[in-house]
C-alpha positions in Angstrom: 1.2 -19.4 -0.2 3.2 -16.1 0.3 6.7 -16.5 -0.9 9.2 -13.7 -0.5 12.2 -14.3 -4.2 15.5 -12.4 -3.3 17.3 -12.1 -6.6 20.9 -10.6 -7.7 20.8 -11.0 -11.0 18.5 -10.2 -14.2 18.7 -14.0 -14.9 17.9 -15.1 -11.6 14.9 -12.9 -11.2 13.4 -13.9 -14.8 14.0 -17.8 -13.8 12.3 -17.4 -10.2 9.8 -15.8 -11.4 9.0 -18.7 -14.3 9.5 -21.6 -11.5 6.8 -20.2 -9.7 4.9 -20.0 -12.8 5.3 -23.2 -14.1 2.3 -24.8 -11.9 -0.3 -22.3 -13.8 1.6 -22.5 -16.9 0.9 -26.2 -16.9 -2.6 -26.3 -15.5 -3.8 -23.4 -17.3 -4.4 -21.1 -14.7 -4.3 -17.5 -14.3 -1.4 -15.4 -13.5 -1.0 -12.0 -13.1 2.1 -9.8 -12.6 2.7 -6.5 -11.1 6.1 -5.1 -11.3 7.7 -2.0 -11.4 8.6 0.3 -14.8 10.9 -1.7 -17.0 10.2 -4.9 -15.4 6.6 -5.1 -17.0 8.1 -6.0 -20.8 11.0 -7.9 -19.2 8.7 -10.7 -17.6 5.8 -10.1 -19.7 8.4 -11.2 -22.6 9.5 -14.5 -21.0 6.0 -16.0 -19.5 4.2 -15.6 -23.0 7.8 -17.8 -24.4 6.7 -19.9 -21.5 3.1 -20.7 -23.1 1.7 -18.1 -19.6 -0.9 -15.4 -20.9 -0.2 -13.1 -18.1 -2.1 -10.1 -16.6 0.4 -7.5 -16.7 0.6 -4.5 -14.3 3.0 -1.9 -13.3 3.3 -1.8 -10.2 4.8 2.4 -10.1 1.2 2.6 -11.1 -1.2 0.1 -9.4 0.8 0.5 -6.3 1.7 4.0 -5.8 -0.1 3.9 -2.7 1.0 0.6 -1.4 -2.9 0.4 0.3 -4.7 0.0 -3.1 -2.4 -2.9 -4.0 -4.9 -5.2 -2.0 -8.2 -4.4 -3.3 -6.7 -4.1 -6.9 -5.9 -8.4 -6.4 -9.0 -8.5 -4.9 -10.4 -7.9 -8.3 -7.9 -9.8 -10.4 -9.8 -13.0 -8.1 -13.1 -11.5 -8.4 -12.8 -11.6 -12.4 -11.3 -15.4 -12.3 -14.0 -16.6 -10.7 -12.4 -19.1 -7.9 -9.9 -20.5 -10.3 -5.8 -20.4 -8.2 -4.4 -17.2 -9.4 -0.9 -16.7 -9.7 0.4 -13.9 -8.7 3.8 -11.5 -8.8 4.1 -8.8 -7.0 6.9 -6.2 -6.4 5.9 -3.4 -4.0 9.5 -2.4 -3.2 12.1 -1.2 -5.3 14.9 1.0 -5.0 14.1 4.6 -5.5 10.9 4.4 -3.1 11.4 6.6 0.2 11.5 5.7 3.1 7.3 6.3 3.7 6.3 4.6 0.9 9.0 1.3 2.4 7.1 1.5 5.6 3.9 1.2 4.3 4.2 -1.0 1.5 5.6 -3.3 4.0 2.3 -3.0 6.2 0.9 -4.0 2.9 3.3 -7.4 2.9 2.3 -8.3 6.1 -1.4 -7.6 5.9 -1.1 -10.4 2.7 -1.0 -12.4 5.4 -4.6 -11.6 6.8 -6.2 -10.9 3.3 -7.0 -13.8 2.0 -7.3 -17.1 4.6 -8.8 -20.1 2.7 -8.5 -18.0 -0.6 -7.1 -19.8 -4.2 -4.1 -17.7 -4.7 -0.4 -17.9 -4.6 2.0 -14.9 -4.1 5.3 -14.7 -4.6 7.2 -11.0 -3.9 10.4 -10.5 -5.5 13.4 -8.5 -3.9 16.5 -7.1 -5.3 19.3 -7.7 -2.7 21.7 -6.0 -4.6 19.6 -3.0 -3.8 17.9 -2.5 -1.4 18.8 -1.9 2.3 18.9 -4.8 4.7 16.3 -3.5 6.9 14.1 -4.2 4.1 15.3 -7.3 3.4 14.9 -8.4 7.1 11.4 -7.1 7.3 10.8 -9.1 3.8 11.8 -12.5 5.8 9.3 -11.1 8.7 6.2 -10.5 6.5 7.1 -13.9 4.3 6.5 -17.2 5.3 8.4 -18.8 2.9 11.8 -17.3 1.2 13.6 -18.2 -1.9 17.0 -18.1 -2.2 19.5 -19.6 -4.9 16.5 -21.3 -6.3 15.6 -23.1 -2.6 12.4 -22.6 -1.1 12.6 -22.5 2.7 10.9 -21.2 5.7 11.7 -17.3 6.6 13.6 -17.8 10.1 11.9 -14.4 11.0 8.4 -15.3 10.2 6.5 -15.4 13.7 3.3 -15.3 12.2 0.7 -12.1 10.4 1.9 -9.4 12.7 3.2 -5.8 11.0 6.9 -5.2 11.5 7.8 -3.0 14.3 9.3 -0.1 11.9 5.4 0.2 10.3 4.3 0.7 13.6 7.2 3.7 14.9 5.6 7.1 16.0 5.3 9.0 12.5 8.2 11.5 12.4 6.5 15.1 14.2 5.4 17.9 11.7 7.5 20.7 11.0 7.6 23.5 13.2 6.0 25.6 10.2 2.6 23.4 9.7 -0.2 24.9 9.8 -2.6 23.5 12.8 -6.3 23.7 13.3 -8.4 22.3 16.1 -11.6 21.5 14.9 -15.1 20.0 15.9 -18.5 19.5 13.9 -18.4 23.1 13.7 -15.1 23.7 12.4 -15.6 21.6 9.3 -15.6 24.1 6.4 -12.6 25.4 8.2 -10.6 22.5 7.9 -12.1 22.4 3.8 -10.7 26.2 3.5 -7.6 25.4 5.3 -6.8 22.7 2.9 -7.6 24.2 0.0 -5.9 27.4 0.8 -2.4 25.8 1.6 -2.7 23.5 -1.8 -3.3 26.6 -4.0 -0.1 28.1 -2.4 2.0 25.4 -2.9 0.8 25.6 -6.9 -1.3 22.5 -6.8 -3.4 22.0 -10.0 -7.4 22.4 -9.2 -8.7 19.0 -9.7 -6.2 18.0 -7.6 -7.3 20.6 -4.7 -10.2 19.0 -4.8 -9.5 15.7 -4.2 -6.9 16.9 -1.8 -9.7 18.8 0.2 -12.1 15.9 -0.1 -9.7 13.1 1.2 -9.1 15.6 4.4 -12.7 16.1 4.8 -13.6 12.4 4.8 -11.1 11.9 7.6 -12.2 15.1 9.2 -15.5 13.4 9.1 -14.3 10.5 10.7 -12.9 12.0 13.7 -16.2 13.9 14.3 -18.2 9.9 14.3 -15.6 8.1 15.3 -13.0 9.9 16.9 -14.0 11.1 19.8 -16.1 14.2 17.8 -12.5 16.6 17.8 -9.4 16.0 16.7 -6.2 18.3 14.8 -5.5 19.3 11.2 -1.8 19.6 10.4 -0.8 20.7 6.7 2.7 21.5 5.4 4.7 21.2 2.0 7.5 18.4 1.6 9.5 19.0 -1.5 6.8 18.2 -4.3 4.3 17.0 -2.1 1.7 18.8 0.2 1.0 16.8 3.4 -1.8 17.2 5.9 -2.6 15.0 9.2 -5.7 14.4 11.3 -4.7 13.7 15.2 -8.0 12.4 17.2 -8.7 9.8 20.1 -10.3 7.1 18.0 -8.8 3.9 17.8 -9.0 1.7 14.1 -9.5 -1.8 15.4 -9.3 -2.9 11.6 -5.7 -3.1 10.0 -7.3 -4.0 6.5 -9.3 -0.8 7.2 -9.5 1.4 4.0 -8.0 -1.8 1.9 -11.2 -3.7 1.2 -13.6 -2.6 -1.9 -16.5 -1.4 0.2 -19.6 -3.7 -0.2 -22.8 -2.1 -0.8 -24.3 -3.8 1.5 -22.3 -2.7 4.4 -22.5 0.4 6.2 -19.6 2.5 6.8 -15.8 1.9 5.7 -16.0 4.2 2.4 -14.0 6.7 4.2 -10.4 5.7 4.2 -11.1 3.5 1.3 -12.1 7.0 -0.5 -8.8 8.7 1.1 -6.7 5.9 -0.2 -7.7 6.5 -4.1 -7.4 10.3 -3.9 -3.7 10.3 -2.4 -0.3 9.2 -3.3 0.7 7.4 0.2 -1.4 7.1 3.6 0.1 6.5 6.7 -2.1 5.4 9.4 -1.0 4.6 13.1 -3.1 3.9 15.5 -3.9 2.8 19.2 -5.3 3.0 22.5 -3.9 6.0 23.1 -5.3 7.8 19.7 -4.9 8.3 15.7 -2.9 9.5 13.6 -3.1 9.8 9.4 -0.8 11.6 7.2 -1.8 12.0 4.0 0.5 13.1 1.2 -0.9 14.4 -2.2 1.7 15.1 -5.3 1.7 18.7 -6.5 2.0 17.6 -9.9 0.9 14.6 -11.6 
């Protein structure tokens, strides 16, 4: 069960958030929450006056990167052993921008894929006194369910687990000023250089160079065994962040790609997953006609 809560009021969203507690409260089953900042002590507060014993997350944290939001649950189930876990989850919240929105609503949609057959219920809260209605349109498209007033009812926008149209736009072209490199097997420690040279500029702290510059080459990587064996490195600076982008001709089948714990008994798919702890967002769109994935690494932080 995927249910999206749109709340306008403190009270409200403290009282949705117990109904849909109530079942595990009363069977004795696991619930875990992951909301953002000042949220965590609010609803942590009234589940434990509830009789809940709740997991408690913040979600500016665990879901900085909307695409580690997945495997994180993943783990919460893992730990509880097959018992129904109950969980709360707020990927959205005013202040996000605009690339974080888009993506963590690929992440509400791909809920919908995640977990077939699996003992969990989800329930999403959304402030409508907040945040944009385009967001709270695409909520109604990625939930199944919506509460309203306290009603549960089926989302009238729900046509099944399909990514909402605005995840799915052309990313927004690279500034004139980015720094481009074509590259093949042979260009790889150009690409590295590249990378590394352009975070150092910008004043990015060492350790983070290097996770920087290893999350590029994993995807440089990628193109060379997947891609079609050349593809394009874009880097530029945004503000506080340093971006870079691999263009190739590859096409990723796999929309939970790069959101799944890699099993060790499975070749491949450590690549993305590996870009997708090392980076702050990750913005992948792809299709017959190629790839594209922006990465965006904090300069501080």
């Amino acid at each position: 069960m995927h249910l999206a809560l749109f709340y306008g009021s403190e009270t409200e969203y403290i009282q949705g958030v117990l109904n849909f507690a109530k079942p595990a409260i009363r069977a004795g089953e696991p619930v875990a929450v992951a909301v953002p900042g000042a949220k965590v002590s609010l609803l942590e507060r009234h589940l434990r006056q509830a009789g809940a014993q709740p997991e408690i997350f913040d979600m500016v944290e665990l879901g900085r990167n909307p695409a580690r939001i997945i495997p994180a649950v993943e783990s919460m189930l893992a730990h509880h052993s097959g018992a129904l876990l109950h969980y709360v989850g707020e990927p959205i919240w005013p202040g996000r921008s605009p690339e974080e929105i888009q993506e963590a609503t690929r992440h509400e949609a791909l809920i919908n894929l995640a977990w077939p057959g699996t003992q969990i219920r989800v329930l999403c809260p959304y402030d409508v006194r907040a945040l944009p209605d385009a967001v709270l349109e695409d909520a109604q498209r990625t939930h199944p369910h919506l509460i309203t007033g306290g009603q549960t009812a089926p989302s009238p926008l729900y046509h099944g687990p399909s990514v909402p149209l605005g995840s799915e736009h052309p990313l927004p072209d690279p500034p004139a000023n980015a720094a481009s490199l074509a590259f093949g097997l042979q260009e790889l420690s150009s690409v590295r250089t590249l990378v590394s040279a352009r975070a150092m500029m910008a004043g990015m702290a060492p350790d983070r160079v290097n996770d920087l510059v290893l999350a590029v080459n994993e995807l440089a990587t990628n193109t060379i065994r997947h891609g079609g064996g050349r593809g394009i490195l874009r880097v530029w600076r945004a503000a506080s962040r340093l971006v870079c982008q691999i263009e190739d001709s590859g096409h990723i089948a796999d929309p939970l790609a790069g959101r799944r714990v890699p099993r060790p008994e499975v070749a491949g798919g450590v690549g993305l997953w590996t870009v997708n702890q090392l980076c702050e967002l990750v913005e992948i769109r792809s299709g017959s006609g190629g790839t594209t994935i922006r990465v965006h690494a904090a300069l501080e932080g």
